[in-house]
C-alpha positions as CSV (number, residue, x, y, z in Angstrom):
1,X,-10.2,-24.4,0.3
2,X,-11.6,-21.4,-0.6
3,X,-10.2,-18.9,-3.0
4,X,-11.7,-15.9,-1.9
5,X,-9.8,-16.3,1.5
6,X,-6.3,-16.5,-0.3
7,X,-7.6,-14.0,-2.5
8,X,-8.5,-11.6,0.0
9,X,-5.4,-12.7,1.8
10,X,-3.1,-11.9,-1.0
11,X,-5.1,-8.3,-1.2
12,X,-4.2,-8.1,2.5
13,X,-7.8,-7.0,3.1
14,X,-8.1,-7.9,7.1
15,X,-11.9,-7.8,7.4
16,X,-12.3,-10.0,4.3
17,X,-9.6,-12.9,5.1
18,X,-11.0,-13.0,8.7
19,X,-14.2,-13.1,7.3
20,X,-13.7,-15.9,4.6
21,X,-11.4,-17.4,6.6
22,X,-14.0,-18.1,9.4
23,X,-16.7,-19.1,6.9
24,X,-13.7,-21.8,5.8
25,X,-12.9,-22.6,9.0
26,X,-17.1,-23.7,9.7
27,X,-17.3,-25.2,6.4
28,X,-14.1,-27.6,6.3
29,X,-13.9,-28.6,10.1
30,X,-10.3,-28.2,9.7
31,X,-9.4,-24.6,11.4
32,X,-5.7,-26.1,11.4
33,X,-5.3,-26.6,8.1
34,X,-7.2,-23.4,7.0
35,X,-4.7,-21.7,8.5
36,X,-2.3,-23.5,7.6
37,X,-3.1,-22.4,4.0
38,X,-3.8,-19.1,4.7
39,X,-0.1,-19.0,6.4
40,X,2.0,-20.8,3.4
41,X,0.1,-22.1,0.8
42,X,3.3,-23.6,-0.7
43,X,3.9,-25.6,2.9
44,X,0.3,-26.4,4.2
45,X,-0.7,-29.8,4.3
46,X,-3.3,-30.2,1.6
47,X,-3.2,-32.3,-1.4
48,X,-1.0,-30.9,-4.1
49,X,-3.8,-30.7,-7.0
50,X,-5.6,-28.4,-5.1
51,X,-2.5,-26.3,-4.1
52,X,-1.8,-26.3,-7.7
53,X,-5.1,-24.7,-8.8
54,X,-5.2,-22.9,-5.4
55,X,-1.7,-21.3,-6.5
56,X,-3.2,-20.6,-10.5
57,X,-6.5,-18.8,-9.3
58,X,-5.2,-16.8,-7.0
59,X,-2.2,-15.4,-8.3
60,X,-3.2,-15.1,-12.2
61,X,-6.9,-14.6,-11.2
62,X,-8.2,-16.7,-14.2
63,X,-9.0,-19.8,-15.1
64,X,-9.4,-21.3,-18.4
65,X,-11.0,-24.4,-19.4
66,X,-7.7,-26.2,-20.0
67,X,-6.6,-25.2,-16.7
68,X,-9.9,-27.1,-15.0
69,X,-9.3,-30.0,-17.6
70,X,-6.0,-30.2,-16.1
71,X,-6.8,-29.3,-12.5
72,X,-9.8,-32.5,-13.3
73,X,-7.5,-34.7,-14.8
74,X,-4.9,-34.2,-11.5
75,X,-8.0,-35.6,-9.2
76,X,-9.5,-32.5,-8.4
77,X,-13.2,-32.9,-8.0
78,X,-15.8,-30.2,-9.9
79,X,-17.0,-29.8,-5.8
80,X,-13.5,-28.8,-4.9
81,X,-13.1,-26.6,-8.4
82,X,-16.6,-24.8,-7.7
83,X,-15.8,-24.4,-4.0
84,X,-12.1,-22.6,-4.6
85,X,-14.0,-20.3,-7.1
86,X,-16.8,-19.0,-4.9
């Protein structure tokens, strides 16, 4: 899942969430769960390394490289670590 949708979410920047939201939406195949994520991050169905480095990046807006050892080491993939970050 992208971060730059929860990011511009979070910034409550319409144009941008609609916009990254739909690029999401193409990309994953999934517009129920993108919106699901978008909606309640803490409640969407998505596996819960990814909502735990969805949850870092976008509310501290860093990540470290014990944070993507960690993130890694949870069963994150470096695809789904480089996706959340673009």
């Amino acid at each position: 899942m992208r971060l730059s949708i929860l990011d511009s979410g979070h910034g409550k920047c319409v144009w941008c969430t609609k916009a990254h939201a739909a690029v999401a939406r193409a990309a994953y195949r999934d517009a129920v769960k993108v919106d699901a994520v978008l909606s309640d991050l803490e409640t969407a169905a998505i596996e819960e390394p990814v909502r735990a480095m969805l949850r870092k990046l976008t509310h501290e807006h860093a990540a470290h490289a014990g944070d993507m050892r960690a993130v890694l080491a949870a069963g994150v993939s470096r695809e789904q670590i480089a996706d959340a970050r673009a």
